[in-house]
C-alpha positions in Angstrom: 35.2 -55.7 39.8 32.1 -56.1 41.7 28.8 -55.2 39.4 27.3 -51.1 40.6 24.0 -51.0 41.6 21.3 -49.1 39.6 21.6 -45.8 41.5 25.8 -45.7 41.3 26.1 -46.6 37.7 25.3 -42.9 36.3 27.5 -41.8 39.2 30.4 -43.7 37.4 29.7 -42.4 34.3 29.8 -38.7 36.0 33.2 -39.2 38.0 34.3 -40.5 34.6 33.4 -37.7 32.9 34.8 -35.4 35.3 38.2 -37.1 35.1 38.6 -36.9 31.0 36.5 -33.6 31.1 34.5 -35.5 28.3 30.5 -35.3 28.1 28.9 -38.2 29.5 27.7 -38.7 25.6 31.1 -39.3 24.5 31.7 -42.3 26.8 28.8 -43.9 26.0 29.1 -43.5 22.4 32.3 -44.7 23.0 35.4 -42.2 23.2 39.0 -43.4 23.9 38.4 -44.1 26.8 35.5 -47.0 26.8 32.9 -48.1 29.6 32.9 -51.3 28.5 36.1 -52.2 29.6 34.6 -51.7 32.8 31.7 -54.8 33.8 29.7 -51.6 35.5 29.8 -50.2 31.7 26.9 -52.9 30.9 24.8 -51.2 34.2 25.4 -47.6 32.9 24.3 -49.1 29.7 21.3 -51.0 30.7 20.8 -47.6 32.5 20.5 -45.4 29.9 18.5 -47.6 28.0 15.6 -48.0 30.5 16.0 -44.2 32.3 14.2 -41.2 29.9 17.2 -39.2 31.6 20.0 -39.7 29.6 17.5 -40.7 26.2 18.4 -37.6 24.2 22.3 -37.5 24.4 24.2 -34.2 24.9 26.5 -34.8 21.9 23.6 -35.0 19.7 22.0 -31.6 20.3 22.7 -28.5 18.3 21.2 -24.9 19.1 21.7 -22.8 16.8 20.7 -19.3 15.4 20.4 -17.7 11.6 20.9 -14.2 11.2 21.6 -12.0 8.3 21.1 -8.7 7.0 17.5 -7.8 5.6 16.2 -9.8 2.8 19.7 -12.2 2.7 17.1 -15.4 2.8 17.4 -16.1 6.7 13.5 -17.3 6.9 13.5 -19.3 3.3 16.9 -21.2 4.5 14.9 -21.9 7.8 12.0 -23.1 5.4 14.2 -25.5 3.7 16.1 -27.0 6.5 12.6 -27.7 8.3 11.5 -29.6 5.2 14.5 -31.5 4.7 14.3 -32.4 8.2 10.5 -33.9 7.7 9.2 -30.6 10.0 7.4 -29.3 7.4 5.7 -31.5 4.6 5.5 -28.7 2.2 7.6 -25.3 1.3 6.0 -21.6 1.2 7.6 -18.9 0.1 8.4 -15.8 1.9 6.0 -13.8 -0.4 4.6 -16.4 -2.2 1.7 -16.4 -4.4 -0.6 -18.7 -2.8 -0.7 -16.4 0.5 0.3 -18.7 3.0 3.9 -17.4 4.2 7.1 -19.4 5.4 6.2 -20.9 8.8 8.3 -19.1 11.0 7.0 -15.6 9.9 3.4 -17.0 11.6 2.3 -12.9 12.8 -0.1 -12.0 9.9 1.8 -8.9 9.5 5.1 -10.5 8.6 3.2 -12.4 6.1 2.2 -8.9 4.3 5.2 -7.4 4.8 7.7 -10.1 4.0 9.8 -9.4 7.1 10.6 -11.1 10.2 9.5 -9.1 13.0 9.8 -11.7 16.2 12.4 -14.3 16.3 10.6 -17.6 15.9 12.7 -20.9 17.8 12.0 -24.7 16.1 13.9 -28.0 16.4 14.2 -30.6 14.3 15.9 -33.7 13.5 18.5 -34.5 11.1 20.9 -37.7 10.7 19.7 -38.4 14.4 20.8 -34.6 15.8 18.4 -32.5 17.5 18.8 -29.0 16.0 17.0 -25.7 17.8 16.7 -23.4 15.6 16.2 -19.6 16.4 15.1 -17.5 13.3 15.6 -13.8 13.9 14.6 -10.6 12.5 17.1 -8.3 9.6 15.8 -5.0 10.2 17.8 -3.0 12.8 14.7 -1.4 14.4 14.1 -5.6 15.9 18.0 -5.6 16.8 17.0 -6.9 20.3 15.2 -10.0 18.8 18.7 -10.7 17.9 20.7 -10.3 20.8 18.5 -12.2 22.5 18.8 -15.3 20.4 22.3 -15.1 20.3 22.3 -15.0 24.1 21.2 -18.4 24.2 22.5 -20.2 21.3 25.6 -22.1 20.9 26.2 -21.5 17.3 25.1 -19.5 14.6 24.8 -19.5 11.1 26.0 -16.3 9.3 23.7 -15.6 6.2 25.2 -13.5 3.3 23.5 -12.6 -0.2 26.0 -13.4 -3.0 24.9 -10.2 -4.8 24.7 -7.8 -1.8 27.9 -8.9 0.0 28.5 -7.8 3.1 26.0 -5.6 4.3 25.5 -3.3 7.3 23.1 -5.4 9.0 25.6 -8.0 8.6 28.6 -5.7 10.3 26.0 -5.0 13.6 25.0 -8.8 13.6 28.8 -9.9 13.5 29.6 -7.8 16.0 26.8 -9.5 18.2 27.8 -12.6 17.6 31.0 -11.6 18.8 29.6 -9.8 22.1 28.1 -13.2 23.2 31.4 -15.2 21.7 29.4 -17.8 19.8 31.3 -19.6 17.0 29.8 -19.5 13.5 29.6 -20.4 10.0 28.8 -18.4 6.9 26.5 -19.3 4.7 26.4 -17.6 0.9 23.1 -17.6 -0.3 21.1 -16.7 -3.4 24.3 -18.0 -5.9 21.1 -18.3 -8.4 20.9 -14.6 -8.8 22.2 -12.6 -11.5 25.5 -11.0 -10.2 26.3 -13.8 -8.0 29.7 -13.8 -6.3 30.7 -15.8 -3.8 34.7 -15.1 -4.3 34.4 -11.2 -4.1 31.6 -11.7 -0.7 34.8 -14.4 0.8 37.0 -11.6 0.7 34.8 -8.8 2.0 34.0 -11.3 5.1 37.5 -11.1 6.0 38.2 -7.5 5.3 34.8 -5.7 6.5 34.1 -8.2 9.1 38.3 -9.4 10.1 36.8 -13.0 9.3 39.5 -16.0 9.4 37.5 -17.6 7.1 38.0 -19.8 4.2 35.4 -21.7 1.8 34.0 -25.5 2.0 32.9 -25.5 -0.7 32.7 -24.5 -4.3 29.9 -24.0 -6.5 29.5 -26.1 -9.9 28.5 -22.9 -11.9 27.0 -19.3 -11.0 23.8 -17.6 -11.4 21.6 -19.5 -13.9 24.4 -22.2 -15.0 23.9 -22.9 -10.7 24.1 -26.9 -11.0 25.7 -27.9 -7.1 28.3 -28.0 -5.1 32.2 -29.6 -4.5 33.1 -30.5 -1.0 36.4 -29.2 -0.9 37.0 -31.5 2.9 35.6 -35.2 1.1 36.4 -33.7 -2.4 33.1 -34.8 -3.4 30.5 -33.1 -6.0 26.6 -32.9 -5.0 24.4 -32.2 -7.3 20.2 -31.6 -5.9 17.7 -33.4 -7.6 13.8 -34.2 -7.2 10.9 -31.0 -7.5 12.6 -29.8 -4.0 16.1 -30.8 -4.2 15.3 -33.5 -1.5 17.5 -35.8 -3.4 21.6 -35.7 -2.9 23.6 -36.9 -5.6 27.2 -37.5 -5.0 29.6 -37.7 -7.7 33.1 -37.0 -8.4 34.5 -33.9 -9.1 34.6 -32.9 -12.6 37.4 -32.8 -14.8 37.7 -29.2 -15.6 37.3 -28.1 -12.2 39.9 -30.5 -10.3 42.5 -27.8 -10.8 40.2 -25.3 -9.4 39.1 -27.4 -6.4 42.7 -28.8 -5.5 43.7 -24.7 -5.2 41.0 -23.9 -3.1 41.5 -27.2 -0.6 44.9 -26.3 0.0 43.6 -22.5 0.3 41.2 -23.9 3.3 44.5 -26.5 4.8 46.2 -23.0 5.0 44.3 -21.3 6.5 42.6 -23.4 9.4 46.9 -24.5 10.0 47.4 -21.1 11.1 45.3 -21.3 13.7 45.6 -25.2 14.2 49.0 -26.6 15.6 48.1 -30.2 14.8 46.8 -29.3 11.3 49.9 -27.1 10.9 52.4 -30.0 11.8 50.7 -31.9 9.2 50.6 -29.5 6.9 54.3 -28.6 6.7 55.7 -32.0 7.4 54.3 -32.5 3.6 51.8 -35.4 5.0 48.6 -35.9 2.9 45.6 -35.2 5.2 42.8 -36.9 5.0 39.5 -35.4 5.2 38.6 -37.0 8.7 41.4 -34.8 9.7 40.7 -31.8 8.5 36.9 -32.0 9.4 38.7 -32.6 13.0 40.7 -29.5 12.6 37.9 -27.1 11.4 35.8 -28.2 14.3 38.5 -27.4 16.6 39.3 -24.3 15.0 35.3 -23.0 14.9 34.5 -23.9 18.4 37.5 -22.0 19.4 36.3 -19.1 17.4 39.6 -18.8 15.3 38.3 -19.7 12.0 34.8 -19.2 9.9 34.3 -21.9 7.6 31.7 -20.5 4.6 29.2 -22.6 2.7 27.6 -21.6 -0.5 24.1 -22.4 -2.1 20.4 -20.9 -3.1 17.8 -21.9 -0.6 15.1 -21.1 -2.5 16.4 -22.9 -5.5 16.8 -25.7 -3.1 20.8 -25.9 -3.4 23.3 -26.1 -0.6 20.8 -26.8 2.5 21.8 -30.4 3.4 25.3 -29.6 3.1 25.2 -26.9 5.7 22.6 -29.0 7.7 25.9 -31.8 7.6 28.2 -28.6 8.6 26.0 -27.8 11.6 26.5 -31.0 12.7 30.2 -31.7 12.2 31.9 -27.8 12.9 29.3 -26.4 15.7 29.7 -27.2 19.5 27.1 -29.0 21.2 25.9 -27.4 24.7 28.7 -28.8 26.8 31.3 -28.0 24.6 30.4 -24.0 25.4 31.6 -22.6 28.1 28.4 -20.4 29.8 29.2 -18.5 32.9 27.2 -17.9 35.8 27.3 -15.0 38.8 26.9 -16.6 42.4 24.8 -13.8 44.5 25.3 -15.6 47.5 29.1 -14.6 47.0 28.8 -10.9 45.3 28.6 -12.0 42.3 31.5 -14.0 42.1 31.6 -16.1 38.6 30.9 -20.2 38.2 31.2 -22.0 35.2 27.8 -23.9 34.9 29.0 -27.9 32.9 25.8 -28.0 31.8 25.1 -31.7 32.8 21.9 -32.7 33.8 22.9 -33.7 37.0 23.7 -30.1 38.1 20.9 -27.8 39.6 18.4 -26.1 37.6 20.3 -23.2 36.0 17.6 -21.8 33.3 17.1 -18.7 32.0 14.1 -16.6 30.4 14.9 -15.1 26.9 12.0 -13.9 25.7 8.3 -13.5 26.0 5.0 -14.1 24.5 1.9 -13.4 24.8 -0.2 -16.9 23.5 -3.4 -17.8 23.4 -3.2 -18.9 27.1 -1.3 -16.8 29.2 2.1 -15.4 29.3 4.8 -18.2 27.5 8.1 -17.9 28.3 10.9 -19.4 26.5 13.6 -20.6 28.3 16.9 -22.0 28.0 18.2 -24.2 30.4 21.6 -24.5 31.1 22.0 -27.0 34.0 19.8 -29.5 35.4 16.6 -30.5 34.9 13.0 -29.1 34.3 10.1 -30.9 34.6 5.9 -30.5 34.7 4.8 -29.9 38.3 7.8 -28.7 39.4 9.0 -25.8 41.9 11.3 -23.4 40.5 12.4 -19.9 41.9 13.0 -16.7 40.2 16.3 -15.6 41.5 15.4 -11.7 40.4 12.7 -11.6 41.9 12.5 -14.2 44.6 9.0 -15.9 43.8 8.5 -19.5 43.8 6.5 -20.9 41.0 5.3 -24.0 39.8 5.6 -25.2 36.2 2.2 -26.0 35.1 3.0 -26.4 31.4 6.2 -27.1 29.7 6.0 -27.2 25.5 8.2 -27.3 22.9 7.8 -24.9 20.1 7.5 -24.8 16.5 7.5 -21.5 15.1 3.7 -20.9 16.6 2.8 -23.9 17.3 3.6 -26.3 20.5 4.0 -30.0 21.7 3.8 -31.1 25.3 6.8 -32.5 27.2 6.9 -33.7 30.6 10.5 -32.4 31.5 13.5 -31.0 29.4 17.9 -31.3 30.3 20.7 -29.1 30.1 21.3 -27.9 26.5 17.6 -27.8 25.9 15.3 -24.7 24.4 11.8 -24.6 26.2 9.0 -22.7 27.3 6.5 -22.5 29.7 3.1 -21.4 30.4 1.9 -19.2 33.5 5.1 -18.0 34.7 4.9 -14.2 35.8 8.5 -13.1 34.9 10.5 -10.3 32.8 12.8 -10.8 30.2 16.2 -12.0 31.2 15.4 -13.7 34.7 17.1 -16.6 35.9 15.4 -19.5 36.9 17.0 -22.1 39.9 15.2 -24.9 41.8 16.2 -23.2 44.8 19.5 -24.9 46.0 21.8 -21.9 44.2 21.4 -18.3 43.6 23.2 -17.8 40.0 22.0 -15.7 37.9 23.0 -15.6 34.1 24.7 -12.0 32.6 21.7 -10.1 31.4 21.8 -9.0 27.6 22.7 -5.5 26.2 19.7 -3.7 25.6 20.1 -0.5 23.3 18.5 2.9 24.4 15.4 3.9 21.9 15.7 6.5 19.9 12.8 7.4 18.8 9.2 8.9 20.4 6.1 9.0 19.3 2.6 10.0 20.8 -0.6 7.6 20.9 -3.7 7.7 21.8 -6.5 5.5 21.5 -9.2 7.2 18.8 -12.1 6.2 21.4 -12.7 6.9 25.0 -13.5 3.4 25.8 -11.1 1.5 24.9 -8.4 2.6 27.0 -8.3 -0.1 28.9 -7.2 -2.2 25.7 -5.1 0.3 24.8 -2.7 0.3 28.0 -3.2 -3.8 28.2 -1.3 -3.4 24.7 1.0 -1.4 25.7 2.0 -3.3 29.3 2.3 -6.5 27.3 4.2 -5.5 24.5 6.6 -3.3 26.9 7.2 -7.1 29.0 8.1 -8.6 25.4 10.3 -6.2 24.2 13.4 -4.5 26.3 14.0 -2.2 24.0 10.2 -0.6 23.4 9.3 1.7 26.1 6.2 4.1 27.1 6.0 6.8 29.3 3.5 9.7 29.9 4.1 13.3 28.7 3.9 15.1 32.1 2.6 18.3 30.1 0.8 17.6 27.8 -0.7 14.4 29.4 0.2 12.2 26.6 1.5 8.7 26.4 4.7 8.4 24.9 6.2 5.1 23.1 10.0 4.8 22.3 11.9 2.4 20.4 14.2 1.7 18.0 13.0 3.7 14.4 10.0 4.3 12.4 9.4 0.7 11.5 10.2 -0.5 14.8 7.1 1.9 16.3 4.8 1.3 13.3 4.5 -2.2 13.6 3.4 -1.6 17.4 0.7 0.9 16.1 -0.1 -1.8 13.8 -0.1 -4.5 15.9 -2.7 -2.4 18.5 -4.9 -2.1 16.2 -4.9 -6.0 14.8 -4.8 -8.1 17.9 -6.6 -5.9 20.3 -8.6 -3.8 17.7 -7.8 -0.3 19.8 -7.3 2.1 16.3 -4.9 4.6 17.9 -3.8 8.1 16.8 -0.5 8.5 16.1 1.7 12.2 16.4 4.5 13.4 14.8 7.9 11.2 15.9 10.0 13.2 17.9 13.7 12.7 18.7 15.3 11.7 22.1 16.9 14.9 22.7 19.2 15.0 26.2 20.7 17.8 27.9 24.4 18.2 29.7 27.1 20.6 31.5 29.9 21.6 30.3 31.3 22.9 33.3 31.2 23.4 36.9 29.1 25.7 38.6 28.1 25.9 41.9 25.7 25.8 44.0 24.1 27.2 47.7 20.7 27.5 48.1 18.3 27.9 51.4 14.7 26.4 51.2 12.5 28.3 54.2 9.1 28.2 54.3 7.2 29.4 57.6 3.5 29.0 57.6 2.7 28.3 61.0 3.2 24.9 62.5 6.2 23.0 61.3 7.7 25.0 58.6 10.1 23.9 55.9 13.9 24.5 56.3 17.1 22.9 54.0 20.4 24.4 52.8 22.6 22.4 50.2 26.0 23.8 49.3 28.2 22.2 46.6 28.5 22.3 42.7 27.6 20.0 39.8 30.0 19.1 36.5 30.2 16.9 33.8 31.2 13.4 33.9 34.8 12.4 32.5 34.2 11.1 28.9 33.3 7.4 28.6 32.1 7.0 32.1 29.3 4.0 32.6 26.7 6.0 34.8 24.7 9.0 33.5 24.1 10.2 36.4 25.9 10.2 40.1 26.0 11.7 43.3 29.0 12.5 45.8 28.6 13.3 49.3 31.4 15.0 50.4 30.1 16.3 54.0 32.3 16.2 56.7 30.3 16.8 60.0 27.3 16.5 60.5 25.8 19.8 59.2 23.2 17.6 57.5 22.0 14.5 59.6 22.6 11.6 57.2 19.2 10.6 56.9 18.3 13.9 55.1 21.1 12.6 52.2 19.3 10.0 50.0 16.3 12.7 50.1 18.4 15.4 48.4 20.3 12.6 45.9 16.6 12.1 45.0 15.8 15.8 44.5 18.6 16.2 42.5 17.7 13.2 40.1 14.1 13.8 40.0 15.5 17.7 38.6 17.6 16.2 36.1 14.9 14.4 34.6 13.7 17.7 32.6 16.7 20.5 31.6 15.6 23.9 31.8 16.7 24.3 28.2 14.0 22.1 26.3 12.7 20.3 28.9 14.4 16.7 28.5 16.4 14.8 30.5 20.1 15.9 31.7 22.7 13.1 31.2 26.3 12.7 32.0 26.3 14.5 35.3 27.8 14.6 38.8 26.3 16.1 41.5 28.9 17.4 45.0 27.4 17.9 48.3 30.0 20.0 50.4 28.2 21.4 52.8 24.7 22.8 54.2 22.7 23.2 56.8 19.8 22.1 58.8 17.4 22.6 61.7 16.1 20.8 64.6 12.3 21.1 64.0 12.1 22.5 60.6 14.1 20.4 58.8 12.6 17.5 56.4 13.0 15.3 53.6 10.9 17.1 51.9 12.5 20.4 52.8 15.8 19.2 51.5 14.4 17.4 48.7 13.1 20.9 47.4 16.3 22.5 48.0 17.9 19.9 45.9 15.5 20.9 42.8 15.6 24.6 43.2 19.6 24.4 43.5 20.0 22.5 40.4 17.7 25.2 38.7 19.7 28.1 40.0 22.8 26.8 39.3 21.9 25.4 35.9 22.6 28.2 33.4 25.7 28.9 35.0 27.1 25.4 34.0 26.4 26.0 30.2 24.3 23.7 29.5 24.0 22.0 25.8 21.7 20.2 23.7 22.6 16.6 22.9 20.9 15.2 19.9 20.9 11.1 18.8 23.1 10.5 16.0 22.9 8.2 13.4 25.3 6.0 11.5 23.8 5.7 8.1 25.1 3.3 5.2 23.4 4.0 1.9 23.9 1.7 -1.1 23.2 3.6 -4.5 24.0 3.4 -8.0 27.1 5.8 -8.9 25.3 8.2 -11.2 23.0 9.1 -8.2 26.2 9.8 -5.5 26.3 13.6 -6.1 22.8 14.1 -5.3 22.8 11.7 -2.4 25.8 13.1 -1.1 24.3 16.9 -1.4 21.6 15.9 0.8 23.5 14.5 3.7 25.5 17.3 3.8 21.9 19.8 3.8 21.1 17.5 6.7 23.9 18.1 8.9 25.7 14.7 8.4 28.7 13.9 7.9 30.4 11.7 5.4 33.0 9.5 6.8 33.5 6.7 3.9 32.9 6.2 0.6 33.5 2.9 -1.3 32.9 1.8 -4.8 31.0 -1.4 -5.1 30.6 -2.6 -9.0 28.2 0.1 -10.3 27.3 1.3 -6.8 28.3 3.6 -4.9 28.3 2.9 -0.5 28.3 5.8 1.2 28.6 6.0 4.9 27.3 8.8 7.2 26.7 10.3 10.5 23.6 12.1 10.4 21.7 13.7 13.3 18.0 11.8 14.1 16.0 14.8 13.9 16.8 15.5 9.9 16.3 11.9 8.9 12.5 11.9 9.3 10.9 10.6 5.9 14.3 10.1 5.1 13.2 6.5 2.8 11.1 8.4 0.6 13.4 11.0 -0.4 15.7 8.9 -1.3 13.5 7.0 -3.4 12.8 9.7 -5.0 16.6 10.9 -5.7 17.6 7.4 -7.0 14.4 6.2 -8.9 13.5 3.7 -6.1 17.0 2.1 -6.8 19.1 3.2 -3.3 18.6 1.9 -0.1 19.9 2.8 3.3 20.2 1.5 7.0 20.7 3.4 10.1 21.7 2.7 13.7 22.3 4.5 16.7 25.7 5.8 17.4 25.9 8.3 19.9 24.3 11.6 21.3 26.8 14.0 20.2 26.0 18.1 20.9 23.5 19.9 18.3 25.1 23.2 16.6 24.6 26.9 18.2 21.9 27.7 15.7 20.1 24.4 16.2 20.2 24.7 19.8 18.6 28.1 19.6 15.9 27.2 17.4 14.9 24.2 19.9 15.4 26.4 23.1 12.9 29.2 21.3 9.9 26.1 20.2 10.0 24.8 23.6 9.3 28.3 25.1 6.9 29.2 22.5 4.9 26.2 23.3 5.1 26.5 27.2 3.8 30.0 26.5 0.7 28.6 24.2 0.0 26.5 27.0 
């Protein structure tokens, strides 16, 4: 076979690859199919050596995310793998007492606080893997911190507190993870802790969450008597020695647990067999499997996303960490094994798988936003081709060409300098004017990637800065920290002048208060939250209404006849506009002008003045004249029909509400139950938990203000709850009343 010149061995390797749908990694690391059969194997191999290009192979790349509910130990796990992996050369605690924080919580108010507010992305190195690491936020007010990571990543690590279980925040980030189909593992923290269960948190996983999941791993001891860990796949016992558990020990399994362990291995063979056919033939032709082939089986099984396999430990005991690091590496897909779907515009959207080889065009997209010391950064994942300092690149949202003037790699707040980063790689970049969820080309395609779910806020409240001069602070704040965050939104008050900021709960809107005041030291006054309130129809009503106006000159002239009604239940717009004309009693330039009148009415109900959703709009018929008519004429025939015809259509009062789960101790339920019900809400489920008591509700928004202390109070400090938005569903008669008469009392003080 003749030898390949320089330039045609990588294309080898590619037509190779494209035969055996195997990463070009695999070959070269040799697969069952092997390059050096070929003479041309030793030129794709001297190749690789000398070319950057192919330095950091795809196989070995991980990117992965860790998200938990609140306080389950997501930023302390991070903490641990980044000093086993030689990132860090020394561990903080989450609240520790020396006052430096964990790494990754680098704002100065998630040091005070102890929470995670923005999700912080890493990498590091272990057993010569790349890992990316994304740590994200618990509370459900920074839910969108989440979704984001999970956009990106190709695998995630599922964090659950022995003690706590399965907790709502881990139900709404399960459900994410299954939005964005990313394959997972589950990782049992805090086994040091009094209460410690890892069995009874196993089976919750697969009831609460439908997890096909089976364990690892099983721990040497509970709570204080926590010692290590038995690998149930190499039927090996670790134990973690040294000041930071740094040091593995492997031994063999003890005596009195080998009847324990052999139960639980065959537990896990089961398990992964029903959802593995090779495993399964294995399995019940009696053959003894060995543990390369049942690491091969989970792997298949995980990437698939038919089967959770669950690791145990205590981070901050330093237990369990290298273990799962090992799991990361053997069960989670690196970026080619995931298949990530793009939408052509060029051909209406059609869909194209992107391979995610670096040959490919520049596929990248922009996950999130920062505002650093030097400009806007914006981290990007790329997901085909290459990126590189200097280069062009073009924002297919918004069609603007820019130039990459920076590229870095990121640790927690910190950043290193790279000259250019591959498929499969987590970056960001300095400079680049973008929003969050733009798609990035180098020009020769127009994909763009599925943008992310971004929940509606549901809560207001008014600001205003305490000083007349520092407005201009006030509303940079407010236009950066609306460009990093989807989900937190301002808007001006049109009568009472005020700026309005929405998001996603108390906390959520706090920490922006807070965070005005820190970093651009604007104090602002803060009013009393108020609740997204919406309005609707119930039913049709119609409509006809002339607008004439003569006052010398061109005068004003419009009719619109037709009716509006409710949208069918479960419909994706909120709004939407038929035109039904036949004729041409309305010249069809006049039409978007009246679609507009009609939207810019339903942006405030006559009832309290808030938006009206769920709502279609008919034109039939109207009427219009030669000189007279305008857009302007028709577009104030729009508003003044919807007004007339608005009462008619019984119009209601939709109010967001709330799905509450609150975890108290039994003693407390009655009272705790008592005061849902004197809030409206309504109990839908109610399950024992050892001594407490979970109690899940639906309670309307606008009676759970203050709603933390209260319950303090009732329990002694020991409940705690968690809401999220369900649904705007409509208030009662009396309710509705009440609002209707303290919106016209306050247009009349006015």
């Amino acid at each position: 076979m003749a030898r390949l010149s320089r330039s045609s061995a990588p294309r080898l390797l590619y037509a190779l690859c494209s035969i055996s749908s195997r990463s070009p990694a695999a070959f070269l690391l040799g697969g069952s199919f092997q390059l050096r059969q070929f003479s041309a194997g030793n030129v794709a191999r001297s190749k690789l050596e000398k070319d950057p290009w192919w330095k950091e192979s795809m196989e070995r790349l991980r990117n992965i995310g860790i998200s938990a509910h609140i306080d389950s130990g997501k930023t302390t796990l991070t903490e641990r793998v980044l000093y086993y992996t030689g990132r860090i050369h020394e561990i903080h605690e989450v609240r520790g007492r020396d006052g430096v924080g964990a790494k990754m919580d680098s704002m100065d108010l998630e040091r005070e606080k102890g929470i995670t507010i923005q999700s912080a992305a890493t990498y590091c190195t272990w057993k010569d893997y790349k890992i990316n690491i994304i740590d994200t936020p618990g509370h459900v007010d920074f839910t969108i911190e989440v979704e984001r990571a999970l956009r990106v990543l190709d695998g995630a690590i599922l964090v659950l507190c022995s003690v706590g279980g399965v907790q709502s925040q881990s139900i709404t980030v399960d459900r994410q993870m299954r939005r964005y189909d990313v394959p997972r593992l589950a990782f049992i923290n805090k086994l040091d802790r009094m209460g410690a269960d890892p069995w009874k948190v196993l089976n919750q996983a697969r009831s609460k969450l439908r997890h096909h999941s089976a364990a690892m791993q099983v721990p040497i001891g509970l709570e204080e008597d926590f010692k290590g860990l038995v690998d149930l796949v190499q039927l090996k016992a670790y134990y973690f020695h040294g000041s930071s558990g740094e040091e593995v020990v492997s031994e063999d399994v003890p005596a009195d647990m080998e009847a324990l362990v052999a139960e639980k291995r065959r537990e896990l063979i089961e398990t992964v067999s029903e959802v593995d056919d090779k495993l399964a033939e294995a399995f019940l032709g009696d053959e003894t499997i060995s543990a390369a082939d049942l690491e091969e089986a989970v792997r298949r099984a995980t990437i698939a996303q038919k089967f959770i396999p669950v690791f145990m430990g205590s981070a901050f005991k330093n237990k369990g960490v290298q273990p799962l690091l090992d799991g990361v590496l053997s069960y989670l897909p690196c970026p080619i094994e995931v298949s990530n779907y793009a939408l052509d515009q060029s051909k209406n959207e059609e869909k194209v798988e992107l391979l995610g080889c670096p040959d490919g065009p520049l596929v990248a997209l922009a996950f999130k936003l920062e505002e650093g010391r030097f400009g806007q950064l914006t981290y990007l994942r790329i997901y085909e081709g290459v990126i590189r300092k200097g280069d062009f690149i073009v924002n297919v949202n918004t069609g603007k060409k820019i130039k990459v003037p920076r590229l870095v790699r990121m640790h927690s707040d910190e950043m290193e300098d790279i000259q250019e980063a591959h498929a499969g790689q987590i970056v960001a970049v300095f400079g680049v004017d973008c929003a969050s969820g733009d798609t990035f080309t180098d020009g020769s395609v127009k994909y763009t990637m599925t943008s992310m779910n971004v929940p509606e806020p549901v809560m207001s409240l008014a600001v205003q800065p305490v000083s007349k001069d520092s407005g201009g602070q006030f509303s940079k704040a407010l236009n950066r920290f609306q460009k990093e965050d989807p989900t937190f939104r301002v808007g001006l008050d049109p009568e009472s002048g005020q700026t309005i900021i929405s998001g996603m709960g108390e906390l959520h809107l706090d920490i922006y208060v807070e965070r005005i005041r820190r970093e651009y030291k604007v104090d602002a006054s803060v009013g009393k939250p108020r609740v997204n309130f919406r309005e609707t129809v119930t039913q049709r009503a119609d409509f006809d209404y002339l607008h004439k106006k003569q006052s010398g000159g061109q005068g004003q002239y419009g009719r619109v006849i037709g009716y509006i009604e409710p949208l069918p239940a479960g419909s994706s717009t909120k709004f939407e506009f038929e035109n039904l004309l036949v004729g041409q009693a309305i010249p069809s330039n006049f039409i978007p002008a009246i679609e507009k009148g009609f939207k810019e009415a339903a942006n405030s109900g006559a009832l309290i003045g808030h938006p009206v959703e769920n709502l279609r709009v008919v034109l039939i018929d109207g009427a219009a004249h030669a000189v007279d008519s305008s857009e302007l004429a028709f577009k104030l025939a729009s508003i003044y029909a919807f007004r007339q015809c608005y009462a008619a259509s019984r119009p209601v009062i939709l109010e967001p509400v709330m799905l509450v789960e609150l975890k108290v101790p039994t003693e407390f339920q009655g009272a705790v139950a008592g005061d849902i019900n004197k809030r409206k809400g309504v109990i839908v489920g109610n399950d024992q938990e050892g001594d407490d008591s979970v109690i899940t509700a639906h309670v309307p928004l606008n009676n759970m203000f203050g709603y933390s202390t209260a319950l303090r109070s009732m329990t002694q400090g020991k409940g705690e709850f968690t809401m999220e938005y369900k649904e705007h569903s409509p208030v009662s008669h009396d309710v509705q009343t009440q609002l209707i008469n303290t919106y016209k009392g306050s247009k009349a003080a006015e």
